[in-house]
C-alpha positions as CSV (number, residue, x, y, z in Angstrom):
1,X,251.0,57.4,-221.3
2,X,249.7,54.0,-220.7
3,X,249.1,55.0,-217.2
4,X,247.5,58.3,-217.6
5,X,244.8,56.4,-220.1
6,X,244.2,53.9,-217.3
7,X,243.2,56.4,-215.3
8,X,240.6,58.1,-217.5
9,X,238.9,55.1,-218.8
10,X,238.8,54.3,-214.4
11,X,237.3,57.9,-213.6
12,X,235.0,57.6,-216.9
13,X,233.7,54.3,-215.4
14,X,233.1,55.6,-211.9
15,X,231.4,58.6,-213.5
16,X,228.6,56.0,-215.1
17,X,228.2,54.1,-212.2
18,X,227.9,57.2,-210.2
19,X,225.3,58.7,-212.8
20,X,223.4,55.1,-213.0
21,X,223.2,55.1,-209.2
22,X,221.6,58.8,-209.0
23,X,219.4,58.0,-211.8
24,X,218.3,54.9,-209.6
25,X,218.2,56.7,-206.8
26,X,216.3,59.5,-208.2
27,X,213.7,56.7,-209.5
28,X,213.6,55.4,-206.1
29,X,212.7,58.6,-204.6
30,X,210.0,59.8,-207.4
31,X,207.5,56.3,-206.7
32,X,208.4,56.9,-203.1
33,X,206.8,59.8,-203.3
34,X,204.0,58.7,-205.3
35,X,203.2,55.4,-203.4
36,X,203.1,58.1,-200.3
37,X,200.7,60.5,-202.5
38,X,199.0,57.8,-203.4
39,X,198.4,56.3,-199.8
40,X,197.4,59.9,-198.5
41,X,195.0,60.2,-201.1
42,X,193.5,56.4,-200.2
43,X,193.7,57.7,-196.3
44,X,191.7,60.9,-197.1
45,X,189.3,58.8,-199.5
46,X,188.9,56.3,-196.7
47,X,188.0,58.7,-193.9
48,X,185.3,59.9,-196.4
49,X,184.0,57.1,-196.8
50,X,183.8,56.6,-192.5
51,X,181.9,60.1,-193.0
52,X,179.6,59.6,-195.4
53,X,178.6,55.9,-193.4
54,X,177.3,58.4,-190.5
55,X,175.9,61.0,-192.0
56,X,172.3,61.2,-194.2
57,X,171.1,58.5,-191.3
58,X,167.7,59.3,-192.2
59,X,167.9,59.3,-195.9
60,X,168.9,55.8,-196.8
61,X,169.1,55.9,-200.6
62,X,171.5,59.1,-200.4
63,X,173.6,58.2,-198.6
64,X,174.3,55.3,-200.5
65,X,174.0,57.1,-203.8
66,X,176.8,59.7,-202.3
67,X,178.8,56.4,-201.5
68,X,178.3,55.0,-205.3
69,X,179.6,59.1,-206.6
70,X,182.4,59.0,-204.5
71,X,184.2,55.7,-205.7
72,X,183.1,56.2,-209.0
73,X,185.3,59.4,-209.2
74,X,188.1,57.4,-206.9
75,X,188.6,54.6,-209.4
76,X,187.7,56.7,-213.1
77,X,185.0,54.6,-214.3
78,X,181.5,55.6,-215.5
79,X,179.4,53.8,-213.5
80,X,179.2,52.5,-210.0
81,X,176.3,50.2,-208.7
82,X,175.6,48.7,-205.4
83,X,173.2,45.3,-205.3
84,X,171.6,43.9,-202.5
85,X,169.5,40.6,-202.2
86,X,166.4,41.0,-200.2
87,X,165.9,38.3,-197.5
88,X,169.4,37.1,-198.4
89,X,169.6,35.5,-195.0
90,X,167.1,33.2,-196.5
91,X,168.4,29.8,-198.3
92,X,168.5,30.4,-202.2
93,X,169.1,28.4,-204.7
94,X,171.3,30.0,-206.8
95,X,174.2,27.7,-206.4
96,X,172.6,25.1,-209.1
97,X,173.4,27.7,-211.7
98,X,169.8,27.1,-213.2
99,X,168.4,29.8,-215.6
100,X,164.8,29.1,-213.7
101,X,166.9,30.2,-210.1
102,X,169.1,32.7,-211.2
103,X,166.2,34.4,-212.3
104,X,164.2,34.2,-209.0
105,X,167.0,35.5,-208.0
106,X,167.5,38.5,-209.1
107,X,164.4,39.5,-208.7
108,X,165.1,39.4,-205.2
109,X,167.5,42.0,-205.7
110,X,167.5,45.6,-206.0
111,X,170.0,47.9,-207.9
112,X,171.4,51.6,-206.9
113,X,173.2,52.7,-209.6
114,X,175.2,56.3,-209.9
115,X,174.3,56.7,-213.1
116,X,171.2,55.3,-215.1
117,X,172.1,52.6,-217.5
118,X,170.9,50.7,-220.7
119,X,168.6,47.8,-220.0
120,X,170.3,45.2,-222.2
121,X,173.9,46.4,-219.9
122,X,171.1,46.0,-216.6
123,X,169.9,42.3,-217.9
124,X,174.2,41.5,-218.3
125,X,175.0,42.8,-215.1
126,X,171.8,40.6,-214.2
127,X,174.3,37.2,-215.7
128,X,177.3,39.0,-214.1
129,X,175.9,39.2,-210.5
130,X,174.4,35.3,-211.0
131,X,178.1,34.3,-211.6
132,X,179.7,36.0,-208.6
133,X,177.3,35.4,-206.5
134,X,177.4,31.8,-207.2
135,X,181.7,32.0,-206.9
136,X,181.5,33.9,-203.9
137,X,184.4,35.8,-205.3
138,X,185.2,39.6,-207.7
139,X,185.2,38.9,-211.5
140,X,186.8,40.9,-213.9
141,X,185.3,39.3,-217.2
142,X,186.3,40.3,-221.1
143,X,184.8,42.6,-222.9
144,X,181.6,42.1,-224.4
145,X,179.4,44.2,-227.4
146,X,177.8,46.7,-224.6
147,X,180.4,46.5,-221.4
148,X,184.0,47.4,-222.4
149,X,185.3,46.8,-218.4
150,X,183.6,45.3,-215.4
151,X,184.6,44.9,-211.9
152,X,182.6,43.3,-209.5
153,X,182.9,41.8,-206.0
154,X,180.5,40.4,-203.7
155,X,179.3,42.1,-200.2
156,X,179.8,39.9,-197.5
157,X,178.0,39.7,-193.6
158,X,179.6,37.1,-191.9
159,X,179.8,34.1,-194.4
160,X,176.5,35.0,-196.7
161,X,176.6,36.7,-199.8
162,X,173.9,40.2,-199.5
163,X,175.0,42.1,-202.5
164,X,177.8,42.7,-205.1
165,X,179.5,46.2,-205.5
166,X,180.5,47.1,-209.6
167,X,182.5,49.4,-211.2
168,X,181.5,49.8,-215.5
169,X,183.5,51.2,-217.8
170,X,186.9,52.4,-217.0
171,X,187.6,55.9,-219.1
172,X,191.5,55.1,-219.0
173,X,192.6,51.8,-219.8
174,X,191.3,48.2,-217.6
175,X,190.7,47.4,-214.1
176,X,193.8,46.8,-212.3
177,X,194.3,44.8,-209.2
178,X,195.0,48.2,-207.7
179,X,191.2,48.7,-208.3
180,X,190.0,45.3,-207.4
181,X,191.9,45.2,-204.1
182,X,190.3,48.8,-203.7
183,X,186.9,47.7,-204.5
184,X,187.2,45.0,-201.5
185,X,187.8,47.2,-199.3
186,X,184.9,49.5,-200.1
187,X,182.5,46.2,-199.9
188,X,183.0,46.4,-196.0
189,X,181.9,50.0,-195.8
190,X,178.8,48.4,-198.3
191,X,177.9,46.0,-196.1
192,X,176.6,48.3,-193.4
193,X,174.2,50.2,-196.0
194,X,173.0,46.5,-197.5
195,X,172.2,45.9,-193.6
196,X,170.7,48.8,-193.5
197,X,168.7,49.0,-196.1
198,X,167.4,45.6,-195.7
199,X,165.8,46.9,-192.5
200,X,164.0,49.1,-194.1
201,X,162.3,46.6,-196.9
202,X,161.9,44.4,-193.5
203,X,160.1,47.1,-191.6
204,X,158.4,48.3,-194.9
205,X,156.7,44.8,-195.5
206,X,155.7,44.3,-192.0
207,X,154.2,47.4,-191.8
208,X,152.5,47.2,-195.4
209,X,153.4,50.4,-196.3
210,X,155.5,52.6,-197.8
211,X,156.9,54.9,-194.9
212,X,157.9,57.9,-197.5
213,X,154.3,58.1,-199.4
214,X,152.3,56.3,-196.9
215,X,150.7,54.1,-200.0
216,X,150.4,50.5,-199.8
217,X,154.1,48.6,-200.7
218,X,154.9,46.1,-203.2
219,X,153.9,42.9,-200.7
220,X,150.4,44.2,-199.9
221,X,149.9,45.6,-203.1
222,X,150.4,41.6,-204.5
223,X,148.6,40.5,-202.0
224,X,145.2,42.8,-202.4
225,X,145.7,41.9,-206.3
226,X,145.2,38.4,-205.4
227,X,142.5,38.9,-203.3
228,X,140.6,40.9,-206.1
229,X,141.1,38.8,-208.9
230,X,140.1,35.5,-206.5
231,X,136.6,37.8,-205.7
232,X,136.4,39.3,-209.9
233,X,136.6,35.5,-210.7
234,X,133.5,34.1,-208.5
235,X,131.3,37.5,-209.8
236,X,132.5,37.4,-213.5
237,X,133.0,41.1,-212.9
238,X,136.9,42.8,-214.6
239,X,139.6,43.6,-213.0
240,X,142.4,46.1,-214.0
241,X,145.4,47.6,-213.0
242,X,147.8,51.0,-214.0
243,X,151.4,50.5,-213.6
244,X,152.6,54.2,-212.8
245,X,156.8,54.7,-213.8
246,X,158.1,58.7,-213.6
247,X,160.1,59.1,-217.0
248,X,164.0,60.0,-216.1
249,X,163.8,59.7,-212.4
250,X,167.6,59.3,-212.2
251,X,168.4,62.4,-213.8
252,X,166.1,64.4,-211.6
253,X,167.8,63.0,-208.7
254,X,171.0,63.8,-210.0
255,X,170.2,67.3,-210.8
256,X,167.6,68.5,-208.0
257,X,169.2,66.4,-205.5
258,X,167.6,63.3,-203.5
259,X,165.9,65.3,-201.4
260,X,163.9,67.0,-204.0
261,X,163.3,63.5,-205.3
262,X,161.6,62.3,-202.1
263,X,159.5,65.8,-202.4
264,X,158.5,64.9,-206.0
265,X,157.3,60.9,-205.1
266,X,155.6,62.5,-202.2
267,X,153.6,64.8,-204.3
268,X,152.9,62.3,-206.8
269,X,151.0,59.8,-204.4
270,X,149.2,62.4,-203.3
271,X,147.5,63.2,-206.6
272,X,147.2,58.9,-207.6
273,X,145.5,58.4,-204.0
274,X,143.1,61.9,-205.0
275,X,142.3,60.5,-208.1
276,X,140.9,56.8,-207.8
277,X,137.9,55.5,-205.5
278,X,137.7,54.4,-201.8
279,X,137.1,50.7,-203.2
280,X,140.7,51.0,-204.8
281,X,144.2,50.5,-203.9
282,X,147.1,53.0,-204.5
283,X,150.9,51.6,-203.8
284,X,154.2,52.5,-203.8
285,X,155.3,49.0,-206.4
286,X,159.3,50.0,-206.4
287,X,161.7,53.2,-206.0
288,X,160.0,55.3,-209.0
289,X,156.8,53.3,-209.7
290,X,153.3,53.1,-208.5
291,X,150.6,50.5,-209.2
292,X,147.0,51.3,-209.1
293,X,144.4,48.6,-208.8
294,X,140.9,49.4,-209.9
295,X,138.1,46.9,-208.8
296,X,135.3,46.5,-211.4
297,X,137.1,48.4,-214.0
298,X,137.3,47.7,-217.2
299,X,140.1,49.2,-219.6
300,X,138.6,52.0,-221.3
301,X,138.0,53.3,-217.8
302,X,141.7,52.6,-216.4
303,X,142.3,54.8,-219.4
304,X,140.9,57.7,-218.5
305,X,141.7,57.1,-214.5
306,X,145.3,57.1,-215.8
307,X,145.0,59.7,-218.5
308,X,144.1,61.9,-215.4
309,X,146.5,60.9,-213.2
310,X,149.2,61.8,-215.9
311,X,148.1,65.2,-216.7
312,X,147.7,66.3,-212.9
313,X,151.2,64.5,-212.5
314,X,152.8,66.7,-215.3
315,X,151.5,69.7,-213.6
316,X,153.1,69.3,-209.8
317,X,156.3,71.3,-208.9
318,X,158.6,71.4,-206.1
319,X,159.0,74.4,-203.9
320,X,161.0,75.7,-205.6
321,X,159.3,77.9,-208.5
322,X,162.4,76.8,-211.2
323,X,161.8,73.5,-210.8
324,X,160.8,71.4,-214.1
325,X,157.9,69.9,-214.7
326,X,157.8,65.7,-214.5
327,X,156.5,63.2,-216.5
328,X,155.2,59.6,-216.1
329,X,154.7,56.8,-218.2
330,X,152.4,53.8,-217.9
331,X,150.9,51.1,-219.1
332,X,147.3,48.9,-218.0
333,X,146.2,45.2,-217.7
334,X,143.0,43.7,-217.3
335,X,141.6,40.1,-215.6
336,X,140.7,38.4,-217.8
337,X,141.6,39.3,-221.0
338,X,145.4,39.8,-220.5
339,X,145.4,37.6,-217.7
340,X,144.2,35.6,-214.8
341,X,146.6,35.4,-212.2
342,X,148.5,38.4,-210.1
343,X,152.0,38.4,-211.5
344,X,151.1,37.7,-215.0
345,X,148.4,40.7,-214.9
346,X,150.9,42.8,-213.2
347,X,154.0,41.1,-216.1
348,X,151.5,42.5,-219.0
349,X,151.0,46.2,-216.9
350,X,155.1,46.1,-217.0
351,X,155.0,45.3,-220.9
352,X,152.5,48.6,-221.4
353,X,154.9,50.7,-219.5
354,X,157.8,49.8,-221.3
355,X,156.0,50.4,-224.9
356,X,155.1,53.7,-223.9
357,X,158.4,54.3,-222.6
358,X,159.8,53.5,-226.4
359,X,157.2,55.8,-227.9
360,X,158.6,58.5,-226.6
361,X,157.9,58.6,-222.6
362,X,154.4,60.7,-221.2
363,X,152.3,58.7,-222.4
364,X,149.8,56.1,-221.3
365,X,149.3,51.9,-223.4
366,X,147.7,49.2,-222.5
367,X,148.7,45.5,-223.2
368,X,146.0,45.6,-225.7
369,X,148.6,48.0,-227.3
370,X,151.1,45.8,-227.2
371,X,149.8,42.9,-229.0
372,X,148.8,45.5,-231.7
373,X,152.4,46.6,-232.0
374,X,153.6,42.3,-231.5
375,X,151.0,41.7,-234.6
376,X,152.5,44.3,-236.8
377,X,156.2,43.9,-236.6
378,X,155.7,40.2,-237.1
């Protein structure tokens, strides 16, 4: 009797151990599997990636704007952005951590994003990228009252810092290291683009135009201000100036594809160059907006140059006849009265454009409009 109970409790024990061990073993088997899911998917995401870095050669901006849509979807986050520092061979001096530097900067930099963003979440990125770039290594900082998750690391070429590559907002839970180690490895395909991209501002500025519009770009457009406000200052004569920035530019891109995009700025310069004098200067300032600089001009006339230029902008389609119409907003400065140098006159022009952009977008202010508005909030 003794015996026979011996022998139960013994089979009952092997029985567990036996069951525990499949149950392990069954485990073992099911993340087997899924670590070999999981690194097929990463091999077919990888070899993506190789693709998309050869094709769309001749379209710069989408390729990397198919790039930033395909690890956003990898790694489940909102937003993906890719940053690259303009003449970042050049010595900066961002490593003194100095408001003053970390300013100059940034605006050395220029931002693709997938998605469009807030401003205040652009001007924290703006702190975020300072940090990194001055750590030379990825950050995954806490939370904050705008940014719920970021992960950022920095784009190397050889041993310089060129850019930063983000994700924003996880929908599911944090960044993981799974996701940070990830994100390294997509830096490498991101240096290539930065490169890339780089020598196209290169050849842009040496060139002093903008090869998709064929208006002046940003350098010569600062450097014909100068020139014009040196000359309005010996013959007491004004000066202004029309910042030009299409409303929702983004979401256009997004919906009519990049292609249609280029198409649209192309149109657009067309009807700014048609619509000022021979004696002025049309340019291409950044990605969506144009600056205008009208010799001899004073405000009320920018006004109406503007107010023209908007209307006739509101009116252009693409090819195709169900595309929407587009709208612009901007804003107008004038030496001397808002200013007397280049980048403050050009500063106050920026100020405009973003009023009209909180009145409601398709509209035209000048900085005379923005004081108004300064004087009756305070």
């Amino acid at each position: 009797m003794n015996l026979s109970f011996i022998l139960i409790i013994i089979c009952l024990a092997l029985n567990i151990v036996f069951l525990i061990l499949l149950i392990k073993g069954r485990n073992r088997l099911q993340t087997i599997s899924e670590s070999f899911h999981k690194a097929k998917n990463n091999i077919s995401f990888l070899s993506e990636l190789a693709h998309l870095n050869v094709r769309h050669n001749r379209n710069k901006s989408e390729r990397v704007k198919n790039f930033l849509e395909a690890i956003k979807s990898f790694s489940d986050c909102e937003v993906s952005g890719l940053i690259f520092i303009k003449n970042s061979k050049q010595p900066s001096d961002i490593k003194s951590g100095s408001p003053e530097n970390r300013q100059i900067f940034w605006e050395r930099s220029d931002v693709i994003l997938s998605t469009e963003i807030e401003e205040d979440i652009m001007k924290e990125l703006q702190e975020k990228f300072s940090i990194m770039a001055e750590k030379g290594c990825s950050i995954n900082p806490e939370p904050s009252n705008k940014i719920k998750s970021l992960l950022m690391v920095p784009v190397y070429s050889g041993n310089t810092v060129i850019g930063g590559l983000f994700l924003l907002n996880k929908i599911k839970g944090v960044f993981s290291q799974e996701d940070e180690e990830n994100l390294i490895i997509f830096s490498y395909y991101a240096t290539g683009m930065i490169e890339s991209l780089e020598l196209s501002v290169r050849l842009n500025e040496l060139s002093g135009s903008d090869v998709l519009t064929g208006l002046q770009n940003h350098r010569a457009f600062m450097e014909r201000l100068s020139l014009e406000i040196e000359r309005a200052k010996r013959f007491s004569r004004e000066l202004s100036i029309i910042v030009i920035d299409i409303d929702n530019f983004t979401k256009f891109n997004e919906t009519y594809g990049y292609a249609s995009g280029d198409e649209m700025l192309t149109k657009i310069s067309g009807v700014i160059r048609r619509g000022i004098r021979t004696t002025d200067l049309a340019a291409r300032y950044s990605g969506e907006s144009f600056g205008v600089i009208l010799p001899e001009t004073t405000a009320e006339i920018a006004m109406i140059v503007a107010e023209r230029s908007r209307i006739a902008i509101n009116a252009l389609r693409l090819d195709n006849p169900a595309s929407p119409s587009i709208t612009v907003s901007a804003g107008i400065s004038t030496f001397p009265h808002d200013a007397r140098n280049a980048m403050d006159l050009v500063d106050k022009a920026l100020q405009a454009v973003y009023l009209a952009k909180q009145k409601g977008k398709n509209r035209i202010c000048s900085y005379r409009d923005v004081k108004q508005e300064f004087l009756m909030r305070g």
